[in-house]
C-alpha positions in Angstrom: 200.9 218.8 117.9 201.7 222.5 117.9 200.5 225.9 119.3 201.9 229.6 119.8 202.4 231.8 122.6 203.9 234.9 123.5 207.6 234.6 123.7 206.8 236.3 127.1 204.6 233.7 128.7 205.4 232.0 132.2 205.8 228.0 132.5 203.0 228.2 134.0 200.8 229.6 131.0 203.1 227.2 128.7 201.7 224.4 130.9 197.9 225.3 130.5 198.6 224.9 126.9 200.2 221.8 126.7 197.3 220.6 128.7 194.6 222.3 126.5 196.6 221.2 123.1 196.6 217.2 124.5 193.7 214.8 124.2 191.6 214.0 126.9 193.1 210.5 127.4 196.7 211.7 127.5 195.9 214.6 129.7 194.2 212.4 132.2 197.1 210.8 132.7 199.8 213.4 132.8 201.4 214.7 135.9 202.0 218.0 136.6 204.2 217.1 140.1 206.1 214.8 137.9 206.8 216.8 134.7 209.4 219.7 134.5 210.7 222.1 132.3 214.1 223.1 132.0 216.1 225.4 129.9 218.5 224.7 127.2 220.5 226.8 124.4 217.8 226.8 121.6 215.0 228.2 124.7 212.7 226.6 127.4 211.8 223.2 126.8 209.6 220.6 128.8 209.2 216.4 129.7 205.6 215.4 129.9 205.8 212.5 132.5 203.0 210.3 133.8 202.3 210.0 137.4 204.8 207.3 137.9 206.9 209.0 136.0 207.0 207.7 132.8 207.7 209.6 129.7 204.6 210.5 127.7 206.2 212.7 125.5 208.3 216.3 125.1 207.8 219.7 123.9 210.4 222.2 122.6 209.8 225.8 121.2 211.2 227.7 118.7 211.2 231.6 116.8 208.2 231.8 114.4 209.5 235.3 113.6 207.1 237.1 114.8 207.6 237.7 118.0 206.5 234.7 119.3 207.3 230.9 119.6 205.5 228.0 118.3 205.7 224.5 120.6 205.6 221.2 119.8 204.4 218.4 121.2 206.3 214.5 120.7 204.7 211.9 121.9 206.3 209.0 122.6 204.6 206.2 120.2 204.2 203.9 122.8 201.8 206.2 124.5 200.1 207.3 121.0 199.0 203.1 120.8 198.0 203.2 124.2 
């Protein structure tokens, strides 16, 4: 799963995204309390994590050379079959 946003936009707008791109059944069970983003060389990149903390999935971003970046979404299979 992907989407763009402005290279520009908060965590916050990043997160409403995420949350938008997911379906319903995965986004009913993600936590916002319990997932985080954090920064790393390539950007700003995120864990998607369940109430009890388990993984769902990640997202990472990256240049589409225009300005903006493009995220994507990996789910972790398990949750895909769930």
């Amino acid at each position: 799963m992907q989407f763009t946003a402005s290279k520009h936009s908060t965590p916050e707008e990043i997160w409403q995204l995420i949350l938008i791109t997911l379906e319903e059944a995965i986004r009913n069970e993600v936590s916002s309390a319990s997932s985080s983003f954090y920064k790393t060389e390539d950007g700003l990149e995120c864990t998607i994590r369940k109430k009890n903390g388990d993984i769902i999935g990640n997202c990472y971003s990256e240049s589409d050379r225009m300005g903006n970046r493009r995220w994507t979404i990996n789910l972790n299979t398990t949750t895909e079959k769930d």
